[in-house]
C-alpha positions in Angstrom: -33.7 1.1 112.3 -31.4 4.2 111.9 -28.9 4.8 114.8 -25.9 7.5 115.2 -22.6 6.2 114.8 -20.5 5.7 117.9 -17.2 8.5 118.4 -15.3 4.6 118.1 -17.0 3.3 115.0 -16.6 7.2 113.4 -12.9 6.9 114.0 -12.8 3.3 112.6 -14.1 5.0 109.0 -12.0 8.2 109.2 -9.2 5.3 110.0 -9.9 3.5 106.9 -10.3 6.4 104.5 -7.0 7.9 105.6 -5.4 4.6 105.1 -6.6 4.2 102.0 -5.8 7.5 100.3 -2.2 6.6 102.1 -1.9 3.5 99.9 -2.9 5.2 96.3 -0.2 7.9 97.4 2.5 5.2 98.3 2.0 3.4 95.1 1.9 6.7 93.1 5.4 7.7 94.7 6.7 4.0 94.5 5.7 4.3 90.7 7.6 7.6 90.0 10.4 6.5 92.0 10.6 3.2 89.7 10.4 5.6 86.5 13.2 7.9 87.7 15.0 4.2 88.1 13.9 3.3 84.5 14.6 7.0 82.5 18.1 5.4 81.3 17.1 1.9 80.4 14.2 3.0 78.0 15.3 0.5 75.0 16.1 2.1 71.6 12.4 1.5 69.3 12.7 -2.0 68.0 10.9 -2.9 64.6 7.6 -5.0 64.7 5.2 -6.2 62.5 3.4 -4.2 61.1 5.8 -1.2 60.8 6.2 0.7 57.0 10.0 1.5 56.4 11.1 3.6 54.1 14.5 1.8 52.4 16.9 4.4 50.5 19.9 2.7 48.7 22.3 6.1 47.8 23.0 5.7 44.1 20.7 3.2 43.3 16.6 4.3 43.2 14.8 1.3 42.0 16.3 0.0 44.7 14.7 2.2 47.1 11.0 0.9 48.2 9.0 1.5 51.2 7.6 -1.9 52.6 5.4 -3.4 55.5 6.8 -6.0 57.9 5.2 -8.7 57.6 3.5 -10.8 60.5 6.8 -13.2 60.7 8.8 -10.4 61.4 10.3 -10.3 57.9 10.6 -8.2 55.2 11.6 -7.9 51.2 13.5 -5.3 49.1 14.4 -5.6 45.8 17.7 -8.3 45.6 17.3 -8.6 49.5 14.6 -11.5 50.1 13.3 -12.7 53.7 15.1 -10.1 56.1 14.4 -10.6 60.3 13.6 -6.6 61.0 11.3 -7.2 63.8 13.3 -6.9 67.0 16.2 -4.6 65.4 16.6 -1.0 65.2 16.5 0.8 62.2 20.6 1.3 61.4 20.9 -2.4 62.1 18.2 -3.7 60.0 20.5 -0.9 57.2 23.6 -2.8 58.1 22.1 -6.2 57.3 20.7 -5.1 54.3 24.1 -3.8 53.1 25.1 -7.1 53.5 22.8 -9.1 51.2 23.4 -6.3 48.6 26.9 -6.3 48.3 26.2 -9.4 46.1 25.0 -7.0 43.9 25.9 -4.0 44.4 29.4 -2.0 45.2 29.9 -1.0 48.7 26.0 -0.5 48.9 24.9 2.2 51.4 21.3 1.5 52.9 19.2 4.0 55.1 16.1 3.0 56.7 13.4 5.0 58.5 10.5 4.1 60.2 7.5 6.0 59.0 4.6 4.0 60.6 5.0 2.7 64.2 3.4 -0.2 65.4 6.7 -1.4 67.5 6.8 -5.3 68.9 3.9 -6.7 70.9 6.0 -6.7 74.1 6.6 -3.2 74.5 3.5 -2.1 73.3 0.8 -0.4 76.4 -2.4 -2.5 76.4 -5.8 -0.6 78.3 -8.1 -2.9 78.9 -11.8 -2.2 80.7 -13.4 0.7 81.3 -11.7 2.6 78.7 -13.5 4.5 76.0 -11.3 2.5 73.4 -9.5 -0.2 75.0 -6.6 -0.8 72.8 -3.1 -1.6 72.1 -0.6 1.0 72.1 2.9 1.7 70.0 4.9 3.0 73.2 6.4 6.9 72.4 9.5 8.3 74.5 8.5 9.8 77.2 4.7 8.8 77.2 3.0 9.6 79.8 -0.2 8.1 81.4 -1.8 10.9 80.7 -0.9 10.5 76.9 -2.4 6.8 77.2 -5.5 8.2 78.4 -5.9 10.4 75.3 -5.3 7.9 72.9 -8.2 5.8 74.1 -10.8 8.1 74.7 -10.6 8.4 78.2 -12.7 6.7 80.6 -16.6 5.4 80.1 -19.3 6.9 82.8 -19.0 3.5 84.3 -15.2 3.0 85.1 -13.7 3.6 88.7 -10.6 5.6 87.2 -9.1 5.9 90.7 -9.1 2.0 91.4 -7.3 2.0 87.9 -4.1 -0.4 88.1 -0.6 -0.5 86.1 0.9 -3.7 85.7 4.9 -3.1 85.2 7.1 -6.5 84.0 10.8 -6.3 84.7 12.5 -9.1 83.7 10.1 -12.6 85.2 8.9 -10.4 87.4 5.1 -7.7 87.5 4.7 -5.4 89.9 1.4 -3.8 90.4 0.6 0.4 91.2 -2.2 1.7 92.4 -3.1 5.0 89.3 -5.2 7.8 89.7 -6.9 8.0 86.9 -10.2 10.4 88.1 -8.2 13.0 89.6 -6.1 13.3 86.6 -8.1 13.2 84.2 -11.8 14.7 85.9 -9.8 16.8 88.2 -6.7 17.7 86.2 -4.2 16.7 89.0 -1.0 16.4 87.7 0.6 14.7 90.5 -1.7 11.8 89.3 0.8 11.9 86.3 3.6 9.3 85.4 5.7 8.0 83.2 4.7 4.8 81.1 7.5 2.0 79.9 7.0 -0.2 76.9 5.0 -3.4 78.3 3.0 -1.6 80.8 -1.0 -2.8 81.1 -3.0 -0.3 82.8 -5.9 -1.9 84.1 -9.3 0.5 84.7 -12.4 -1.4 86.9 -15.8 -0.8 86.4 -17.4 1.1 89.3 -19.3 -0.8 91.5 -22.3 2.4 91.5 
């Protein structure tokens, strides 16, 4: 049987709703206040499995190859066999390979750049659920959550966008925000907008109707 609410029970609800709306714009503050934190500790890109680098020796062309790492983190260039490149940067994967070449080569100058990014599986950004394409990925400087968004699709018909979560690791630690992923992307509120960091999992629900 149908029955009007009480003024007490009407308060209770607006109560609940304000609170609510409260928390999502707690986390979202808490979130940009742990970017602004983060800005200088963003790690120089790290080579991963998977990457294609382009290897130029100066003076010596057959030298000069463009190769994949390999799944073990390793890769091979002509008179340098079995190289660890995942987990270094570019210029120090060079240095290394300056060393193995010296054996052959006179003062051997390497330069290496990374033309296909896949980046290590720790830093990449997973989305997983109700994503359009959930998927792995490469982190970018200064990637935003609305650039994640775009990359898979954006959101299914099903997905509850604004009960989205961001899992952040730092060190043994993860730390959970609350992301608004409806009013960013449905209603084009920027404020709903932040900063990613290599690692991140952003989480998106299904909605329950």
């Amino acid at each position: 049987m149908n029955r009007q609410l009480s003024l007490l029970e009407k308060l209770k609800i607006i109560f609940l709703i304000v609170s609510s709306v409260s928390l999502i714009g707690c986390s979202s503050i808490e979130l940009n206040a742990a970017n602004n934190a983060n800005i200088s500790r963003v790690p120089k890109y790290m080579i991963g499995p998977g990457d294609v680098l382009n290897v130029f020796v100066w003076g010596n062309s057959d030298l000069s190859v463009s190769v994949i790492v390999r799944p073990d983190g390793l890769v091979t260039t002509p008179l340098a066999e079995d190289i660890q490149a995942s987990g270094l940067t570019a210029t120090q994967l060079a240095r290394e390979m300056e060393k193995k070449l010296k054996r052959f080569v006179k003062s051997p100058k390497v330069t290496i750049t990374v033309s296909k990014f896949v980046g290590r599986y720790s830093e990449q950004i997973r989305v997983i659920g109700e994503a359009a394409r959930p998927m792995a990925i490469p982190y970018r400087e200064s990637m935003t959550l609305l650039d994640v968004l775009i990359a898979v699709g954006g959101l299914t018909e099903f997905a509850s966008g604004n009960s989205a979560t961001l899992v952040r690791s730092s060190g043994d630690k993860r730390k959970k925000y609350g992301v608004r992923l409806d009013d960013l992307a449905k209603s084009g509120d920027m404020t709903a907008n932040v900063n990613m960091m290599p690692g991140d999992i952003l989480i998106i629900p299904e909605s329950w109707f």
